[in-house]
MINU-87209 format. One record per residue (C-alpha): residue in three letters; residue number from 1; z negated, x negated, y. Coordinates in pm, 1 decimal. Example, Ala and Ser with C-alpha at 12.3 -4.5 7.8 and 13.67 -1.06 7.14 Angstrom:
<rs>
<r aa="ALA" i="1" w="-780.0" u="-1230.0" v="-450.0"/>
<r aa="SER" i="2" w="-714.0" u="-1367.0" v="-106.0"/>
</rs>
This chain:
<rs>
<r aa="UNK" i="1" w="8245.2" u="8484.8" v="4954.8"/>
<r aa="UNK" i="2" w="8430.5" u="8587.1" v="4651.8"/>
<r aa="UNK" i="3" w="8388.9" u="8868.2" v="4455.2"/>
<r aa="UNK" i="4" w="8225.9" u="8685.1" v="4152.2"/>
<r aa="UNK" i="5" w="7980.2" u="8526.6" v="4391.4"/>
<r aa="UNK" i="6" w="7830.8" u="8834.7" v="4491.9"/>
<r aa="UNK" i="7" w="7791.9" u="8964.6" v="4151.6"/>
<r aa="UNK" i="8" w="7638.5" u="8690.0" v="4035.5"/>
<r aa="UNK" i="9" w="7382.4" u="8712.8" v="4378.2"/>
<r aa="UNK" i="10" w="7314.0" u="9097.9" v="4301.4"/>
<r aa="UNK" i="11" w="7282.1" u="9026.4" v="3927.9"/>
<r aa="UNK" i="12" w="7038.6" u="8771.5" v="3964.1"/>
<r aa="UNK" i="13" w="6842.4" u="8929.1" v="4250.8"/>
<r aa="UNK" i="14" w="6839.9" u="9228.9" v="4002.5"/>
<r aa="UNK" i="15" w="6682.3" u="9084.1" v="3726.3"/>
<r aa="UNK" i="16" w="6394.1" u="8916.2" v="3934.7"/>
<r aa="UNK" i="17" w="6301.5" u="9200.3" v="4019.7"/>
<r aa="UNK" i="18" w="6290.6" u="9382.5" v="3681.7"/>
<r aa="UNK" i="19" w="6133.7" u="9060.4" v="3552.6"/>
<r aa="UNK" i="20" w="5848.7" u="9082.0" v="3813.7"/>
<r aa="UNK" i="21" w="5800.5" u="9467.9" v="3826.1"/>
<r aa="UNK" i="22" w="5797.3" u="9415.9" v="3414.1"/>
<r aa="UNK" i="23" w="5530.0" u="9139.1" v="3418.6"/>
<r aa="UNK" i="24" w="5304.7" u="9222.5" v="3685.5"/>
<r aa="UNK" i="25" w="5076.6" u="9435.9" v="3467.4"/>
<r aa="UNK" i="26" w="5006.1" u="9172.3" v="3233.5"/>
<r aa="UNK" i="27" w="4913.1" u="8925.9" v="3587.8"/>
<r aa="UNK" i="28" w="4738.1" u="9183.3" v="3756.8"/>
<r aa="UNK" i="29" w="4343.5" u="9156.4" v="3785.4"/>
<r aa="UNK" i="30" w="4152.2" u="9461.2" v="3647.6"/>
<r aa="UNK" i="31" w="4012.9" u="9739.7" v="3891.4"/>
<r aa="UNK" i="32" w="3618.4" u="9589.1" v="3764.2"/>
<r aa="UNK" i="33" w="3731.6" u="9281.7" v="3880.3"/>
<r aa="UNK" i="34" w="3882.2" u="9330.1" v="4225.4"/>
<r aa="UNK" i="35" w="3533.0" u="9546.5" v="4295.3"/>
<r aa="UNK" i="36" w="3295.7" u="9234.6" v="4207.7"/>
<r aa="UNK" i="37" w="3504.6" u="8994.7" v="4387.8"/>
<r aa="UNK" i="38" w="3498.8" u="9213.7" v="4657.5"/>
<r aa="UNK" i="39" w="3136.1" u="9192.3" v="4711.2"/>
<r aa="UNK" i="40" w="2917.4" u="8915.3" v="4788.4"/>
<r aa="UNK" i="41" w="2658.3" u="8743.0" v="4566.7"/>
<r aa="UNK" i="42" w="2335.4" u="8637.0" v="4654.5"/>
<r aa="UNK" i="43" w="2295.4" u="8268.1" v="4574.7"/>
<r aa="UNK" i="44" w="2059.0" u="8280.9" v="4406.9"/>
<r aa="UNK" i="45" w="2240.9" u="8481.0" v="4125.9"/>
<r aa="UNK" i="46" w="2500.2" u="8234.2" v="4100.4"/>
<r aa="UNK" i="47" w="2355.2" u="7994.1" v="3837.3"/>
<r aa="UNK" i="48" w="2432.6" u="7611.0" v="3861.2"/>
<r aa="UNK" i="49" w="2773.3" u="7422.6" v="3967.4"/>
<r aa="UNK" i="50" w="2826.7" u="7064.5" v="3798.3"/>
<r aa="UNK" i="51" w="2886.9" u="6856.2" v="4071.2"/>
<r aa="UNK" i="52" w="2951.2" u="6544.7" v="3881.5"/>
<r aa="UNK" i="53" w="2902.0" u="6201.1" v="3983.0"/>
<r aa="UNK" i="54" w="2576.6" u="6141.8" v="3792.4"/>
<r aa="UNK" i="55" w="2412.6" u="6446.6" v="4002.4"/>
<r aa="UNK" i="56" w="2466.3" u="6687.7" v="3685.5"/>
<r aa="UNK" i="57" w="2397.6" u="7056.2" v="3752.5"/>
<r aa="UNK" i="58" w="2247.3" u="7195.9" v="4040.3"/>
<r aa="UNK" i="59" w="2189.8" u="7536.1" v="4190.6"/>
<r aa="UNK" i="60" w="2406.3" u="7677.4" v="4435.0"/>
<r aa="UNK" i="61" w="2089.0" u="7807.3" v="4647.9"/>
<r aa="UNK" i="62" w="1996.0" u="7407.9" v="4641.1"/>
<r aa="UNK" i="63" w="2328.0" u="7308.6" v="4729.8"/>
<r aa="UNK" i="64" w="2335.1" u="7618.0" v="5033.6"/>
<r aa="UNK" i="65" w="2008.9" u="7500.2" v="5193.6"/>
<r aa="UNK" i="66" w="2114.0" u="7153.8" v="5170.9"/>
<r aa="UNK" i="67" w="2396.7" u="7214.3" v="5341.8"/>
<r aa="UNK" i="68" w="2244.4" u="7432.9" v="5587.4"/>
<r aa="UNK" i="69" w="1935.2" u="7164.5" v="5691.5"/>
<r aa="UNK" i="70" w="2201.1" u="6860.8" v="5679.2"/>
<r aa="UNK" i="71" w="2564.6" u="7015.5" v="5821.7"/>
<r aa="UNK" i="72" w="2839.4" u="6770.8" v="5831.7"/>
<r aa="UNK" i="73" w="2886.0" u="6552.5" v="6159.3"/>
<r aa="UNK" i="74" w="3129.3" u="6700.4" v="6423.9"/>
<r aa="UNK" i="75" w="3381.4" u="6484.2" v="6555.6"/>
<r aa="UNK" i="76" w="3386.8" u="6324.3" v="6814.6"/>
<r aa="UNK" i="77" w="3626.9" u="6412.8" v="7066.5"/>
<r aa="UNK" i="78" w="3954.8" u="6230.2" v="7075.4"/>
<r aa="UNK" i="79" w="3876.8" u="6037.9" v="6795.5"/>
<r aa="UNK" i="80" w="4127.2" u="6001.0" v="6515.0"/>
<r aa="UNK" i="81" w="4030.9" u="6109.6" v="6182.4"/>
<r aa="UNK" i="82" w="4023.9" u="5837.8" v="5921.6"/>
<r aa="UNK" i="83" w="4324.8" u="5780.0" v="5665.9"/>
<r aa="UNK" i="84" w="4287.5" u="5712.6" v="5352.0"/>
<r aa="UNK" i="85" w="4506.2" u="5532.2" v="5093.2"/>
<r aa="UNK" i="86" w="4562.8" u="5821.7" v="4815.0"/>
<r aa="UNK" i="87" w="4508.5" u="6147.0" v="5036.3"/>
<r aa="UNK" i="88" w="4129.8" u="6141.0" v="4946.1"/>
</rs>
């Protein structure tokens, strides 16, 4: 490589890095929230999700024991999954 080449690669590289050491503050979650995300939440604490499709709001601890009395059919072995047109 030329000479001008590798300036330009150092240069470059250079100011990446000043412009992500600069802006990471701003990005950066707070300490408070690092803590709380750390820890779990009872479901019961977290309040109602809007699923949508005419089903409105429901509460997560509704949605959890659903899920836990009806869990989602395994495969069956070999099978292929299905495709559908639009990635959906």
């Amino acid at each position: 490589m030329d000479r001008d080449s590798i300036i330009f690669c150092i240069g470059s590289l250079t100011v990446s890095l000043l412009i992500a050491v600069v802006a990471f503050p701003f990005f950066a979650m707070d300490a408070e929230t690092v803590a709380a995300a750390a820890k779990p939440k009872p479901a019961y604490e977290m309040g109602n999700v809007n699923v949508g499709s005419g089903f409105g709001e429901l509460p997560v601890e509704e949605l959890m024991s659903y899920y836990v009395e009806n869990p989602p059919a395994a495969a069956a072995a070999g099978a292929a999954p299905e495709i559908r047109f639009g990635g959906c």
